[in-house]
N, C-alpha and C positions, 0 to 999 in steps of 0.2 A: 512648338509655337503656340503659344494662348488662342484660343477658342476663337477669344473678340476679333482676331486681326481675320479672320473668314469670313464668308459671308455663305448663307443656306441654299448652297447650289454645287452641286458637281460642276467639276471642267466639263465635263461633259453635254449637262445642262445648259450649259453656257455659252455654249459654240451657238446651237441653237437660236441664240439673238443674231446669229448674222441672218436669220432671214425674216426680220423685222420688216425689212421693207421687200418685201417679196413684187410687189406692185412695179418695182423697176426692171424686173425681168419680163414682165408681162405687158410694162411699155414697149421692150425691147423686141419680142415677137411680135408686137403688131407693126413694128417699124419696118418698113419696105426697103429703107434707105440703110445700108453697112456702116455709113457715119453716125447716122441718127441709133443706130443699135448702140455703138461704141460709148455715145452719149448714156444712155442708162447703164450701160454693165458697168463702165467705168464709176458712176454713180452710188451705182451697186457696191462694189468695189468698197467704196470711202466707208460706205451709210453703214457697214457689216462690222466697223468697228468704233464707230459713235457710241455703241451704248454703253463702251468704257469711260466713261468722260464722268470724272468725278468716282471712279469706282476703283478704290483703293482698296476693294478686301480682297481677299484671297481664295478664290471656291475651292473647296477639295478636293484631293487628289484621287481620280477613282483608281479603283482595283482593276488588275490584271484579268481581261475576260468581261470587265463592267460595260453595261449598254445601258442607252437610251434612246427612247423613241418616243415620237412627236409626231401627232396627225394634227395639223388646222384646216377644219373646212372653210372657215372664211377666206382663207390665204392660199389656199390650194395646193396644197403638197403635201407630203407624209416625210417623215425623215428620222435618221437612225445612225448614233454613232455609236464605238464602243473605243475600248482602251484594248490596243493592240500591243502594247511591249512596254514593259517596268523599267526596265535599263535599256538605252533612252527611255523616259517616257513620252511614250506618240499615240495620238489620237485621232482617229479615224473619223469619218463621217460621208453619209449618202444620204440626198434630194431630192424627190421627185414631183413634175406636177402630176396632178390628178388626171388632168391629159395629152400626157406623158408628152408634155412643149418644152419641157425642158428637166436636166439632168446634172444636180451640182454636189460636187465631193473634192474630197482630198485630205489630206493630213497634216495634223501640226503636230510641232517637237517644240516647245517651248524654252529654249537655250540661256538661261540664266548668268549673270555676270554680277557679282557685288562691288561697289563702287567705295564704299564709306559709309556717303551720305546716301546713297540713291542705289537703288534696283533695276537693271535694266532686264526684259526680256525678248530675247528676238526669236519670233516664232516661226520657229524653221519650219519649210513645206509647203508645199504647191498647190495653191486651190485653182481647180477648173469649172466651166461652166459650160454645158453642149447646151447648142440652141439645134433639135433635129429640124424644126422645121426648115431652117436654111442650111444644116448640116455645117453649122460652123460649132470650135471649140474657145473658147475662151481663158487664159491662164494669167495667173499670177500670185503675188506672194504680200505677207501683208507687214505694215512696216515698225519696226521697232520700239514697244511701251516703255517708258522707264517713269517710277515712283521716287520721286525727293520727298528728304527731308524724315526717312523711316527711323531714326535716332530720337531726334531732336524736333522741334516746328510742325507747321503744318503739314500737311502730309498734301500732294497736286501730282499730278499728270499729265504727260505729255508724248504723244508718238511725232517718230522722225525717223528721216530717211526717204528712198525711191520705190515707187512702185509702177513696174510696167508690166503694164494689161496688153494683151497680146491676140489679137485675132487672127489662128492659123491660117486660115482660110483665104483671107485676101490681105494680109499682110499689112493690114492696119496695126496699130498700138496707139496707147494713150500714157506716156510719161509725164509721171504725178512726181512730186516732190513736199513732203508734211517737212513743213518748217521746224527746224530747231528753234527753243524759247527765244535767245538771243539775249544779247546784254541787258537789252530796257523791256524786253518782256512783249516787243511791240509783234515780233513775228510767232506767237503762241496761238497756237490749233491750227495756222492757216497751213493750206492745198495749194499750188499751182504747178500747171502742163500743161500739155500740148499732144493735141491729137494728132497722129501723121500718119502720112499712106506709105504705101511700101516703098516710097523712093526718098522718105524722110521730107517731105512736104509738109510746112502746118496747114492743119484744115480751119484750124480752130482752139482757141485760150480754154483753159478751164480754171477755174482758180473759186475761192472759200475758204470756209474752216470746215476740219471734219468734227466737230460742235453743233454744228448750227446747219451751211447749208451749201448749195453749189452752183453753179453760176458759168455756162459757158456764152464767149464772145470773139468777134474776130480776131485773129491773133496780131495783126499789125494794129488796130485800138490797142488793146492790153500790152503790148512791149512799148507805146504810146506812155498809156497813163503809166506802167512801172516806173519808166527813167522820171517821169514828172516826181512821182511818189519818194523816190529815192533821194532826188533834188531838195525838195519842201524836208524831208526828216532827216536830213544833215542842217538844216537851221534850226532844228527844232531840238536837241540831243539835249536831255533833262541829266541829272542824278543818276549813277547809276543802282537798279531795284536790285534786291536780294531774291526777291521771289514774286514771281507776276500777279497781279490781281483776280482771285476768285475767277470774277467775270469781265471779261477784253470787252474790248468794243465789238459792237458787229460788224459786220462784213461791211466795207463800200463798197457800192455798185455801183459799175463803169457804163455809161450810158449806152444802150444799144444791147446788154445783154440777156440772157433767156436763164430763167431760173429751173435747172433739175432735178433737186431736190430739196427737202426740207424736214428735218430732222421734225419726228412728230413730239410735241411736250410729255414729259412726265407725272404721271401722276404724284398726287400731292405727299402721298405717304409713301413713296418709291424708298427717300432715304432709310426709312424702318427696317426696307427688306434688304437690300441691298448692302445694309451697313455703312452708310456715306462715312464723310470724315468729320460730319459734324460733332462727331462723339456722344450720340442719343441715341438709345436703342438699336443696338449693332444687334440684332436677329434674335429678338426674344419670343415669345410663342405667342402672345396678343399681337405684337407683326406680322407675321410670316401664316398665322393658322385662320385663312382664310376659304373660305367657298369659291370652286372654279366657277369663271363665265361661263353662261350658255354655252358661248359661241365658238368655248374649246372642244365642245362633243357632239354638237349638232352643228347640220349645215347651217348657213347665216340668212338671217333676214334684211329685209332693206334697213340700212339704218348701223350698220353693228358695227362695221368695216372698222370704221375711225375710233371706237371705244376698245376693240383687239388690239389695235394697233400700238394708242396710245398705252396700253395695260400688259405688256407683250412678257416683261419679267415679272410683272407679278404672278400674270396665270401661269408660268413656269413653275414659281412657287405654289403657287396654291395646289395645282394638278397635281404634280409627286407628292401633296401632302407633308410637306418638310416640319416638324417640329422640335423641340430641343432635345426631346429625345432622341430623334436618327440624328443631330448633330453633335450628342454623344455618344451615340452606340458606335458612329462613324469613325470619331477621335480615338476612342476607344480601338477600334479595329486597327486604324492605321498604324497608331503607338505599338499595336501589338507586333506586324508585322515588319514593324522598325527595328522593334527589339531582336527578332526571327532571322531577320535579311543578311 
């Protein structure tokens, strides 16, 4: 596989953006209330695979026995995965806070299927989340990416399928459902579910895109406004798209609801590192060979929180120092023990 179609990051590297928004677990322990928890982990949940969105390259495949480690004092945790087995390939990973509020790990198998046109991956394996302070666990599995168009056209993204988050403890869950594109493109990036208690009660709607952002509300409103929704876009059935627009509409919001999260912006030259699909500077070394932030090696000052945040893959980059070198000595290595295997 050609160089360009990667991007300057280990899998392993990569995992690591699920805790971009680390601030949802920390809502979550200050929350008294078992629903109001449900509400950020589930959150959590979505936001740990946002930073796919637009990200069509390929990290590289670490080595047998390959680790990674990551301290952010702004964010509060230390963390640390490695590659545990070649055949499957599975990747491990462990989280912790700094005081020690909570503990997140688990492993992915990323299950590959070719289609034609399109790439699907379904990343098998169980991520959990312990909250000791209330001595609850949290589980679930994250939901299916597939890349069109890898032949031919543009190249877009889109995850689908269920996700149910699971609170062992009191027998809550929160079943989410990421929308398939759809004919006319209209149901592309969105979320929606339903919180319930152990006797399968809704507590409460959750619904978004995991793009953008998240939005819970009564769940008699929301089954409300749905059948209306559903009404009004059978009048309204255009042409049918071949491939959805770059950028969908944003979310409507259904009046009465409470917003949980909000996908933080990217910075301006993200595409650079990242390799977008714009087709400009897919990972050349005036991208990617930058100076880490402060605030990935020392504790934070007032002020920093929201520039880590929004910066979250680049200082991944910058910190391991990634230049075209180790993205050849790497290609290198691998091809070798291709040939070996």
């Amino acid at each position: 596989m050609p160089v360009i179609f990667n991007e300057p990051l280990s899998f392993l590297q990569r995992l690591t953006e699920y805790m971009e928004h680390t601030y949802l677990i920390h809502q979550a322990n200050a929350a008294t209330d078992s629903l109001e928890r449900m509400k950020c982990v589930a959150a959590f949940a979505v936001s740990a695979v946002a930073s796919q969105w637009e990200r069509t390259g390929k990290p590289f495949n670490p080595l047998l026995g390959e680790t990674y480690e990551l301290i952010r004092y702004d964010l509060g945790f230390r963390w640390m995965s490695e590659q545990v087995s070649h055949h499957p390939p599975i990747s491990a990973f462990h989280a912790e806070g700094f005081k020690e509020d909570f503990v997140f790990h688990g492993s992915i198998y990323p299950k590959l299927k070719f289609w034609g046109k399109s790439i699907e991956a379904e990343p098998k394996g169980t991520i959990t989340l312990e909250l000791p302070r209330y001595n609850e666990a949290y589980t679930w599995t994250n939901p299916t990416c597939c890349v069109h168009n890898i032949i031919v056209g543009q190249l877009w993204i889109e995850q689908y399928g269920n996700v149910e988050v699971i609170n062992h403890k009191t027998g809550e869950r929160c079943n989410l459902t990421f929308k398939r594109c759809g004919l006319f493109g209209k149901e592309l990036h969105k979320v929606e579910g339903y919180i319930l208690d152990k006797s399968k009660k809704k507590l409460c709607a959750i619904y978004g895109k995991w793009t953008e952002c998240l939005y819970v509300v009564d769940p008699a409103t929301f089954d409300a406004n749905k059948k209306m929704d559903k009404k009004n876009s059978e009048e309204k059935k255009t042409n049918k798209e071949e491939m959805p627009p770059p950028v969908a509409e944003t979310v409507q919001v259904i009046p009465g609801s409470e917003l949980i999260w909000k996908i933080t912006p990217r910075p301006e030259n993200s595409a650079k590192v990242r390799g977008g699909n714009d087709g400009q500077d897919h990972g050349g070394s005036s991208a990617v060979h930058r100076q880490p932030s402060q605030c990935c090696t020392t504790p934070p000052s007032s002020g920093q929180n929201a520039n880590c945040v929004s910066s979250f893959c680049l200082q991944l980059v910058s910190a391991s120092g990634v230049t075209n070198d180790y993205i050849n000595s790497r290609l290198l290595t691998v091809y070798f023990f291709r040939l070996v295997d």
